[in-house]
N, C-alpha and C positions, 0 to 999 in steps of 0.2 A: 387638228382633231385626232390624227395618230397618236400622236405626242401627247393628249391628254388622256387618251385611252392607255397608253402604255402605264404613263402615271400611276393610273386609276388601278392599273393589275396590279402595281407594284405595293401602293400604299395600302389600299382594303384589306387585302390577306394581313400585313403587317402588323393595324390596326386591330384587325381579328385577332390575332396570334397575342396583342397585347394584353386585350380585353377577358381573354381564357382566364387567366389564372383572379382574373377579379371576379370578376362576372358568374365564373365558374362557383366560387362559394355557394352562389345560391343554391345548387344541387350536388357537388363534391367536393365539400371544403376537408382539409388535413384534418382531423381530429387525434389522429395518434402521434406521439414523437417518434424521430429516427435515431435509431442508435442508443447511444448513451443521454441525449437531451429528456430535458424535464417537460411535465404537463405545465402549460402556462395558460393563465386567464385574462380576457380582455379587461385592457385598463379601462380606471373608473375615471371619471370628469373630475371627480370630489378625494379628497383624500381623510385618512379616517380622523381626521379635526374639522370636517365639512367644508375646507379649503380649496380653491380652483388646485390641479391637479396640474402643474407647471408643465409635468413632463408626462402631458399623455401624448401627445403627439408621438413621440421618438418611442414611445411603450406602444404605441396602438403600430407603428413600423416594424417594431420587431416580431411582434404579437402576427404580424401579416407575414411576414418572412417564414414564420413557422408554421404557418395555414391556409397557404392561397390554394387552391384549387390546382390536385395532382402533381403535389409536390414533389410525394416521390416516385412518379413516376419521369418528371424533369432530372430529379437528382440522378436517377439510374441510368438515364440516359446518356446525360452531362457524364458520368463517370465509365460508362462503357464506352464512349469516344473519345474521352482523356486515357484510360488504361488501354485499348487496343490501338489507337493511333499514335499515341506517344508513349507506351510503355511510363504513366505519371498518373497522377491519383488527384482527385477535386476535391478532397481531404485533406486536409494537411494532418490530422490525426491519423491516417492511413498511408502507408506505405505500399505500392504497386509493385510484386516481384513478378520473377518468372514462372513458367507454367502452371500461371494460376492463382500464385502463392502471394498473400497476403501476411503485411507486419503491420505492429503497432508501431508507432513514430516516436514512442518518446519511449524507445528503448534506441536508439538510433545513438545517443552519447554512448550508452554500453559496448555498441556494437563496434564502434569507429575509436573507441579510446579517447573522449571528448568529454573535459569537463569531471574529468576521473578525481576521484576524491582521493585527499593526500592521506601521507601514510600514518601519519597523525588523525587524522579523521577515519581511517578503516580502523587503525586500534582502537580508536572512541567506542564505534561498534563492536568490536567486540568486548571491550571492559565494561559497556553497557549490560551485553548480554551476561559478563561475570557477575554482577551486581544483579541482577535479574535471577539468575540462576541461585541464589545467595540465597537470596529470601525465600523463590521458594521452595528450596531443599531446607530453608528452616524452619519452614510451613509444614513438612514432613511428607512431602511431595515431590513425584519425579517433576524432572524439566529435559525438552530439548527444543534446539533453535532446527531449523533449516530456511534454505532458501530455494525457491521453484526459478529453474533458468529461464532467460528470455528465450522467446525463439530462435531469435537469430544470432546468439549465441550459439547451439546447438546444433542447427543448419541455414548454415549463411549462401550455401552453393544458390539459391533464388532468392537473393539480394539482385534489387536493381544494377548495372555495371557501374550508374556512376555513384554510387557508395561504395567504390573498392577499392581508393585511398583512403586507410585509416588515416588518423589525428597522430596516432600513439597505437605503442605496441602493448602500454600499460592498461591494464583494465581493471575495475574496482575485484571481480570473480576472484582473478591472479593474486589481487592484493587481502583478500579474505581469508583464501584458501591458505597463503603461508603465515597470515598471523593466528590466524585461528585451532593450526593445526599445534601451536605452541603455549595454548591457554586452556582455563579449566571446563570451557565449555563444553556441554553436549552436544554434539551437533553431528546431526544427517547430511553426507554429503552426495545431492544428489548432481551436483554437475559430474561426478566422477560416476554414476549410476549411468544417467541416460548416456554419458559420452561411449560406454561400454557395449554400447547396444546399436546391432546393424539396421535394424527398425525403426521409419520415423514414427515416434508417439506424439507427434504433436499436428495437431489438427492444421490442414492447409491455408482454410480460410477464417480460422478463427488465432486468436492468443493464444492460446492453453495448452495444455495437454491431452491426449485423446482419453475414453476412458479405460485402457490398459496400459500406456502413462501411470495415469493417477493410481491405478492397483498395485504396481512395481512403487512407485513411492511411497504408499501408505505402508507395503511390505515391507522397505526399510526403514520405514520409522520405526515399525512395531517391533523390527529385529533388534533396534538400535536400543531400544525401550527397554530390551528381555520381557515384552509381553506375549503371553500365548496368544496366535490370534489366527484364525481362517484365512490363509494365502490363497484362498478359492482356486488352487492348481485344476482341481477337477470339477470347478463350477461348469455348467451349459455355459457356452458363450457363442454368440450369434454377430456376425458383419453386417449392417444395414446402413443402408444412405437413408438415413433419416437425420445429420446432424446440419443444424445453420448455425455457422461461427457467426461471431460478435463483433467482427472487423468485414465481413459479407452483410449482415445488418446495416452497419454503419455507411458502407459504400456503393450497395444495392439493395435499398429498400422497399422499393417495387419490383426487383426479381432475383428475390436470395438464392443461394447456389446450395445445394445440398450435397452433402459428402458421407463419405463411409465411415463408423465410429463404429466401434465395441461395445454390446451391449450383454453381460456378467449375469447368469443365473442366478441372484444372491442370497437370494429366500431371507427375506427382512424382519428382523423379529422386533425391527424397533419401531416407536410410536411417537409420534410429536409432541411434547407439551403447550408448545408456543403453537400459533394461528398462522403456520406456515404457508404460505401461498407458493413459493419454491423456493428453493436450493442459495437460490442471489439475496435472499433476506438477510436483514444486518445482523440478526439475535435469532436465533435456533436455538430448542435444547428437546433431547429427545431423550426416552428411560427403555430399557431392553431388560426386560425378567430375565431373559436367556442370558444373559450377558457378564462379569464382572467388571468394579473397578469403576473409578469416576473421571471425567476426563475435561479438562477447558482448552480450548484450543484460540488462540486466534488465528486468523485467516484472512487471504483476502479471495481474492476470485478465480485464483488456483484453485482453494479450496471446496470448489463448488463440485466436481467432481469427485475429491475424497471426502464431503461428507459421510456417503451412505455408508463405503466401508466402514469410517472410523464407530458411526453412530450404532452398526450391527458389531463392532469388539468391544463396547460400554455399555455398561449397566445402566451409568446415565452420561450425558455428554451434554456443552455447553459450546455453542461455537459463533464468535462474534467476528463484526466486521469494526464495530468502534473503536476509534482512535484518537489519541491515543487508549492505550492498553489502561485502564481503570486496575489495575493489578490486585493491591491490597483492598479493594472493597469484594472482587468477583473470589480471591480464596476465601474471602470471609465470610460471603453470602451462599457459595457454592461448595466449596470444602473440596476439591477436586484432589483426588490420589496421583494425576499426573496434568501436566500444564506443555503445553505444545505452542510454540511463538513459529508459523510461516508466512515466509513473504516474500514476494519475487524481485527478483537480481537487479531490475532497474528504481525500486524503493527503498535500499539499502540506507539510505540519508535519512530515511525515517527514523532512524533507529538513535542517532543522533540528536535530530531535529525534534523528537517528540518522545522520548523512552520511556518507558511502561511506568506508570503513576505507586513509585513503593516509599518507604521510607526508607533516607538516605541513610546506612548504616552507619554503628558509631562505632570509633575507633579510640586507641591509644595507642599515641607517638611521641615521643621524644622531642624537642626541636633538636638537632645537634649544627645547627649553624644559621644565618642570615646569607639566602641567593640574589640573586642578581633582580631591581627594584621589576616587580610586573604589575603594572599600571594597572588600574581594572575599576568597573563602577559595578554597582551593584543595584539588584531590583527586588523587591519584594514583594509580591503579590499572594493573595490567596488564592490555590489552586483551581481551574473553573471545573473540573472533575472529580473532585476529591475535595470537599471545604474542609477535613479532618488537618491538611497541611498547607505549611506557605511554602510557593513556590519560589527558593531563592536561587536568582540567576546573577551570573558573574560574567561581565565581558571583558577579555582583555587578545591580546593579541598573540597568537596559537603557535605563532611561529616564534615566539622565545622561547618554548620549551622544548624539549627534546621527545620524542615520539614515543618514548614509555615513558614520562614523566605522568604522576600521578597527582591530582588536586587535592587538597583537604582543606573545609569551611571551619574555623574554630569559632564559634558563634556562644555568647555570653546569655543566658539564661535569663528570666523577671527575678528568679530569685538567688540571681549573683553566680553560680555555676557554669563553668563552662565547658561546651559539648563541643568533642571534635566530629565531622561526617566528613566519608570519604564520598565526593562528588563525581557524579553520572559525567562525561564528554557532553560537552555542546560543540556545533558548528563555529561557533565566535566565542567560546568560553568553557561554564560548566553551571551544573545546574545540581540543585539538591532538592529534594522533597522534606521539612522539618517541621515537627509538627505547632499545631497552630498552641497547644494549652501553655506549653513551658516560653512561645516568643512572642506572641499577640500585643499591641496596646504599647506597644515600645520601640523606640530605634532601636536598627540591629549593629552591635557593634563585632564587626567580622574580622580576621587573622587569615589569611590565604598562606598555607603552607606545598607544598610541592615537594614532593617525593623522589628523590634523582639519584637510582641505585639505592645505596641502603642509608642516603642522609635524607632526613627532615627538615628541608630549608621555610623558616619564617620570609616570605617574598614582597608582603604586603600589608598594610592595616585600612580598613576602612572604614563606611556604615554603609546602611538601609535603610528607608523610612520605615516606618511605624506599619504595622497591618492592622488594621483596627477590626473585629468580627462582632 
């Protein structure tokens, strides 16, 4: 009888303990996402051809996963016993440092030298942004690139101990900073900004920057610009624990940590166009009477912070989050007198992987020789961004060329002419933007030329299918 009493304590609570997070829906089921997760809806039985619904079951699980009853207040739990007993995070998107000090995880290749992109692939990047910058200084428009460091890049001293075997001493930053500093780019360099500075500007438990951080960077853009613009030296500025990072969100969301941030007198002259609900919207554009001068910027979630500066030094400003960069339609539709590309240190393969939607400029070369044979297939699609061009991509293998070799498409016209375009870096090739009226309705019969010093080697002949519009 003992024996079955003990049982009985043991399994009831258990059973109880199971039953919570069911049961519990009926009076506090999750309604909000955590973090970075989206709003999801209970699946349907039927799917929209009035078909049994195969997979509601595994939908109707996941659908529970993200709303059982006091979710996050399990979660907060579950991560304040994993981060204070084991110094480790129930995140894998989160990263657990010391005192106190939160990373995001997938700067963690940046940080360790892991998975560094070659140097062939960092010039990509930057010959991207030369061709970026091309157009549109022929737009009649300033440009500058920058990039917003990782955290822990910056200060790595609350890095967990056992990430302190790097991979490699090489880091993509290292490799940026010395090709770049040799090309025609504009560019803000703010890892040489914040590294100058005895002050951490970056928020403890969030990504980002604090916001006197984001005032010192916006200052040297606009230095870098030669635009006259309010460095707010003598704004009011007030210290307040009123800020929850985005990485505290994510890893305590039943009991977010509040910290101390800088909050800038700024006296706002500017107004919203767009149905701004905050700062994290993908499209903003705001108009300032007070202001001169037109401005596009893209951005990612650094730039959530330097909005308000930039939007009070413009008269009007445009600031997106879509990707890739729609380039040649936003000067067209916008008209902007200056264009601003940032984006932080661990998306740097963006730039490669997805480069700013222009037309591929056209060149005249010479051939002065046949190179050594580079394999290559080719694709032609219509741009899903921009249907004005076909997007023609070239794969061949990156490592037969040498790391400032240059691409160029000779591509045969409908009406017998043929156009050279000097091609954007790809991660596995090269890519061009061409437009659709002069090569539509036809295969494309291509010449791969390569640039190597100052000869023009013919490397390859090919085709592409037809892009039909």
């Amino acid at each position: 009888m003992k024996h079955k009493l003990l049982r009985l304590l043991f399994i009831v609570p258990c059973l109880i303990l199971c039953l919570i997070p069911s049961v519990g829906m009926i009076f506090h089921p999750t309604d909000e996402p955590i973090g970075n997760e989206t709003v999801t809806d209970f699946p349907s039985l039927n799917t929209d051809d009035s078909g049994f619904n195969v997979d509601y079951l595994p939908q109707a699980g996941d659908w529970f996963e993200k709303h059982f009853a006091f979710r996050p207040q399990s979660v907060t739990l579950d991560a304040e016993i994993m981060a204070t007993a084991f110094q480790t995070s129930n995140l894998d998107s989160v990263t657990v440092g010391n005192n106190d000090w939160l990373y995001y995880s997938s700067t963690l290749d940046d940080y360790l030298g892991r998975d560094t992109l070659s140097e062939r692939q960092i010039r990509g990047v930057v010959h991207n942004m030369e061709l970026t910058q091309e157009y549109v200084k022929g737009q009649g428009a300033s440009f500058l690139f920058t990039v917003a460091p990782n955290k822990n890049t910056l200060y790595p001293e609350n890095m967990p101990y056992y990430y302190s075997l790097p991979a490699s001493d090489t880091h993509n930053r290292d490799l940026l900073r010395a090709q770049i500093s040799n090309s025609r780019v504009d560019y803000c360099d703010l890892f040489s900004m914040f590294e100058e500075q005895d002050e951490v500007l970056y928020l403890k438990q969030d990504s980002h920057w604090n916001n006197k951080g984001a005032l010192m960077a916006y200052d040297n853009m606009l230095d870098q610009l030669n635009k006259d613009h309010n460095d707010y030296s003598s704004a009011e500025v007030t210290r307040t624990k009123d800020s929850y990072g985005d990485l505290s969100k994510m890893l305590y969301p039943a009991a977010r940590k509040s910290e101390f941030n800088y909050n800038y007198e700024l006296n706002e002259t500017y107004s919203y166009e767009t149905p701004t609900k905050s700062v994290e919207d993908a499209i903003i554009k705001t108009v300032n009477p007070s202001a001169q001068g037109s401005l596009y910027m893209y951005r990612d979630s650094f730039g959530n912070a330097l909005l308000p500066y930039f939007a009070n030094a413009y008269g009007s400003a445009y600031f997106t989050k879509a990707y890739p960069v729609n380039l040649q339609v936003e000067m067209l539709v916008n008209k902007p007198d200056t264009v601003i590309i940032e984006i932080v240190e661990r998306n740097l393969v963006w730039l490669i992987e997805n480069p700013p939607v222009i037309p591929a400029p056209e060149r005249v070369v010479s051939i002065t020789g046949e190179g050594e044979t580079l394999e290559t297939s080719f694709t032609a699609e219509l741009s899903e961004v921009n249907m004005q061009y076909i997007a023609l991509k070239g794969s061949f293998d990156c490592d037969m060329l040498n790391r400032d070799d240059t691409v160029y498409l000779r591509v045969k016209a409908k009406d017998g002419t043929i156009h050279t375009y000097e091609a954007f870096d790809a991660p596995d090739g090269c890519l061009a933007y061409i437009p659709v009226s002069g090569f539509s309705g036809q295969p494309l019969e291509i010449d791969v030329v390569v640039k190597c010093g100052d000869d023009y080697n013919l490397v390859y002949h090919t085709s592409a299918d037809s892009v039909d519009v």
